[in-house]
N, C-alpha and C positions, 0 to 999 in steps of 0.2 A: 438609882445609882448613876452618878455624872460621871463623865468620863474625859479624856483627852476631847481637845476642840477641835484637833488635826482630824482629815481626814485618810483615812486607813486605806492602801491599798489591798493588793491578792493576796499577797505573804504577811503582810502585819495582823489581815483579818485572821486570816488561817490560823495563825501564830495566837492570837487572841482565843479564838471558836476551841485552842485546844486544853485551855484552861480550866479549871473544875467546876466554877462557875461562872454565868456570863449575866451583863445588864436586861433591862425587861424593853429595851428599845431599840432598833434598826434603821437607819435609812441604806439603802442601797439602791447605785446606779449606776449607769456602765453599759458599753456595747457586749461585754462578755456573759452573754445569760447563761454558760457553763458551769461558769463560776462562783453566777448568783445561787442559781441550783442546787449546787452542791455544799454552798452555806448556811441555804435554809436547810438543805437533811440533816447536815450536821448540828441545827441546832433543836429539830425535831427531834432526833435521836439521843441528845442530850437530856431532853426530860420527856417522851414521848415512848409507851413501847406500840410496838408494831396494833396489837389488838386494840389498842386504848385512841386509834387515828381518825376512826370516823367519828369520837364524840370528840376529841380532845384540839383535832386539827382541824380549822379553819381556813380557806381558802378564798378572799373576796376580788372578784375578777372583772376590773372594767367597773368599778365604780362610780359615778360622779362624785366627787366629796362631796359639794353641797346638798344633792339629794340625799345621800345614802349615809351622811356622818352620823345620823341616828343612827341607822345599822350598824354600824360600825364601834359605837360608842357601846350598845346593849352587845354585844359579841366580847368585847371588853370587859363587861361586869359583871358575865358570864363566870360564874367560878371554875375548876377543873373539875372533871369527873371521876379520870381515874388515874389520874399523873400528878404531876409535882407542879408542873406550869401546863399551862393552857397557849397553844402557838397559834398568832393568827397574823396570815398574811394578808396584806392588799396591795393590790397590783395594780399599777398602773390607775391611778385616779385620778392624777391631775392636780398634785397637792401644789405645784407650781407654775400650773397652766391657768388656771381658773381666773377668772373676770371678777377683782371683789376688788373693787374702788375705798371703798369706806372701812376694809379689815373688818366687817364684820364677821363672816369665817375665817380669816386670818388668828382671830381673836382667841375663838372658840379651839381651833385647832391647837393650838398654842398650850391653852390651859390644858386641854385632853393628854398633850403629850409629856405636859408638867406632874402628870398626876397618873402616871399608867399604874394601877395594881402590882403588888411580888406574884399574883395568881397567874401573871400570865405573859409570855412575849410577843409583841406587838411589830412583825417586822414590815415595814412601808416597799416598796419595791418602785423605780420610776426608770424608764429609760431616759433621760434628764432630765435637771434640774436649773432652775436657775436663782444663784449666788444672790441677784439681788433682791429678793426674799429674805431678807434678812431675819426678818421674824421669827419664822419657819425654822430657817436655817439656825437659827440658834437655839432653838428649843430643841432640837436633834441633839445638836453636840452639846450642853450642856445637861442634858438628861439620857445618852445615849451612843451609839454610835452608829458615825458615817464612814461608807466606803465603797469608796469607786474602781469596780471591778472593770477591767480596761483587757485588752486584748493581750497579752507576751509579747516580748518583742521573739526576733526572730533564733536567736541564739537559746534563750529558754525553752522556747517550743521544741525546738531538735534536740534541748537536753531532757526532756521532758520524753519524748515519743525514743530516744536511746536508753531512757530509764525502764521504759514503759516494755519495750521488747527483750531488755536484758532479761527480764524476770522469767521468761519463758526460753531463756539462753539462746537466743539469737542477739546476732550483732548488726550495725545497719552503718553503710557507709556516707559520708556525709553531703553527698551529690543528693543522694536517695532522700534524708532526712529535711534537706531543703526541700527538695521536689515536692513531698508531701506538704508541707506547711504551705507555698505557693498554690497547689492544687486546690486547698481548701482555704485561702483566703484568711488563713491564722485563727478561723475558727475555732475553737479548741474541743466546741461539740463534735463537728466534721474529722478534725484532727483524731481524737477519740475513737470516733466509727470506723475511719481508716486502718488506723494501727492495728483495732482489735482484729480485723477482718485481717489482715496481711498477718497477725501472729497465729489466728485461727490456722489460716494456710501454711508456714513457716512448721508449724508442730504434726499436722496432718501430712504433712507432705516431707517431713524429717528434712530439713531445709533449714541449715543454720547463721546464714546471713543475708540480708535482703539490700539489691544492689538496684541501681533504674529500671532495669527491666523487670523487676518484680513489683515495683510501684508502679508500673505502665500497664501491666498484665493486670493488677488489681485496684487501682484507683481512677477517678475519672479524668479526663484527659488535662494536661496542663496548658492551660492557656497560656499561664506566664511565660514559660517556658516558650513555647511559640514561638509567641510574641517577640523574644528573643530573637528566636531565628528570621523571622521575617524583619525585624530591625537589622541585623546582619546584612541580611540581603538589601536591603536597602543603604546601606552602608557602601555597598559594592556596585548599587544601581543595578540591581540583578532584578528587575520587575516581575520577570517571567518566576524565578525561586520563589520568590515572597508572594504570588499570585497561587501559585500551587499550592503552599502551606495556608495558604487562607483558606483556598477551594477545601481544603482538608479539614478546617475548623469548621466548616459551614455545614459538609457533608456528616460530621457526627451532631451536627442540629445546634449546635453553641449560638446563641444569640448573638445578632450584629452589634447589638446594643454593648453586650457586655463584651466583647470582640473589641470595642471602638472604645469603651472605660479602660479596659486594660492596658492598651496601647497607648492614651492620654496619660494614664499612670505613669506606665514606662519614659515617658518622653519626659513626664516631670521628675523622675527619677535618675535618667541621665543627664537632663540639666543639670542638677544637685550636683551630681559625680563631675562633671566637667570643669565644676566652679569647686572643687577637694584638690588636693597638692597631693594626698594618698588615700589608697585605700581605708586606712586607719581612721580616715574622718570621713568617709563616706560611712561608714559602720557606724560613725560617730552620730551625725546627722538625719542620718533613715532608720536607723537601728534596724539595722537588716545583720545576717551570717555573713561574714566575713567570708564564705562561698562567695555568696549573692554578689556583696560587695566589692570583688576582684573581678568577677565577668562585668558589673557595671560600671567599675573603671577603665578595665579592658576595651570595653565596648563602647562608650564617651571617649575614649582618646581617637577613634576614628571619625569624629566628626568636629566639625569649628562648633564655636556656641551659635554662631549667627541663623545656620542651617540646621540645629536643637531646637529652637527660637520658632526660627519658620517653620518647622512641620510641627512643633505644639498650635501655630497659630494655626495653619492648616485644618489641626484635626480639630479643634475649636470652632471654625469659621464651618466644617460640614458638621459638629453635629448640630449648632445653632438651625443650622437648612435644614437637619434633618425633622429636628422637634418643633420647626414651622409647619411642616409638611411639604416643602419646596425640593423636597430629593426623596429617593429610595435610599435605603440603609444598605445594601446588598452594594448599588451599582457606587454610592459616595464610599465605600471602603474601598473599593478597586480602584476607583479612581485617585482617591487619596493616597493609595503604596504607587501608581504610577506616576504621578505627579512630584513622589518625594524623592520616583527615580530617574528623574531629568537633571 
């Protein structure tokens, strides 16, 4: 069954998966493996009942393709046993990694995918892909379908986690809803475990809207957030502020490392915002909540670009020292907030 050549993102697949029947072929790829997840259940569940999973569901994990594409082929022509289709995933195998000069697995690949069985779906799984594969890549889409499951931007996810908590009638104000998605890094697994655990508590506790201090009380701390504040402080040349709140990320164990990503983040995120006319195109260009977006124009209008600049280059120039080995991670942060507060 051929399909569109485009590929499908979260909502078109979604949109797709909820139709009565679906194609017998998959590629999916993407940093959202929530979403990948939750596509393959849904397409297990489509022709799959729960008792019929240990014969009818397949799982191949870390394959080489060139060693294991027998396995993989004989899994294939494998009939059903007690279902409608036969589901079998492979994960991660390097269908666009692999070392084949001559296409001789290229080849093979190709026809296998040109020829999958009605007995069964076949869904590929890769955390990238690469487009100049062309081969490959058209044997997907013209026998199947492709979709790259990608993260939310920030406005979906808070609509998403206000949807998610309405259902158990609580409400969540929109400080909070950012806060979460920052917390966990827009993960939408994390995101997920979060909400559950805070509505858990919301209902146990007869608590009908969840405001900062219930995301502080029940989720892990916010670096971003911080990080905020100790940019602040450093706005202000308040070393001593922004040395305390460090001291304080350090003391709940947060890595320097990812202490010193976030902060580089941040620094490339109010560049962004300082080179925007409005908030409206800063939301535009990070796809961030128009929350988010107002504190990081707010907070870019206190500095020149020249002094953005330098302390991007700054944090640049110590973590290069640091991934030499020519500095400690500990003392190059501290030195780096006092230096940026001269």
């Amino acid at each position: 069954m051929a399909t569109s050549t485009s590929i499908m993102n979260n909502k078109s697949l979604s949109d797709y998966l909820r139709g009565q029947d679906v194609c017998n072929l998959f590629l999916f790829f993407g940093e959202e493996d929530y979403f990948i997840d939750i596509s393959i259940k849904a397409i297990q569940k489509k022709y799959i009942s729960d008792e019929a999973i240990p014969m009818d569901y397949v799982r191949i994990n870390r394959l080489d393709i060139k060693n294991g594409l027998d396995s993989i082929i004989e899994n294939i022509q494998t009939p059903p046993w007690l279902s409608a289709r036969r589901v079998i995933v492979v994960n991660d195998c390097g269908l666009f990694t692999m070392n084949d000069p001559d296409k001789t697995y290229s080849n093979k690949i190709c026809k296998l995918l040109e020829s999958i069985p009605s007995s069964c779906v076949v869904i590929f799984v890769e955390k990238t892909i690469d487009k100049r594969k062309k081969a490959i890549m058209k044997a997907f889409q013209d026998n199947g379908v492709v979709a790259e499951l990608s993260f939310l931007d920030d406005v979906s996810l808070c609509k998403w986690i206000f949807k998610r908590l309405s259902r158990d009638g609580v409400s969540i104000d929109e400080a909070a809803s950012t806060g979460i998605v920052e917390r966990c890094e827009k993960s939408m697994r994390r995101i997920s475990n979060e909400v559950e655990k805070i509505s858990l508590y919301c209902v146990g506790e007869k608590v009908s809207h969840v405001d900062e201090e219930i995301v502080e009380l029940m989720c892990p701390p916010d670096i971003s957030g911080t990080v905020f504040v100790i940019t602040d402080a450093i706005g202000s040349k308040d070393s001593s502020t922004a040395l305390v709140v460090l001291d304080k990320l350090l003391v709940l164990k947060e890595p320097c490392s990812k202490i010193r990503f976030m902060f580089a983040r941040h620094l490339r995120q109010l560049i962004c915002a300082k080179d925007c006319n409005s908030e409206r195109e800063v939301i535009s260009k990070l796809s961030c909540h128009p929350f988010v977006a107002g504190k990081l124009y707010k907070q870019a209008a206190r500095f020149d670009m020249s002094r953005l600049l330098k302390l991007f280059d700054m944090c640049c120039n110590k973590d290069y020292l640091i991934k030499s080995g020519k500095a400690d991670e500990r003392e190059s942060l501290e030195s780096l907030i006092c230096l940026a507060c001269v």
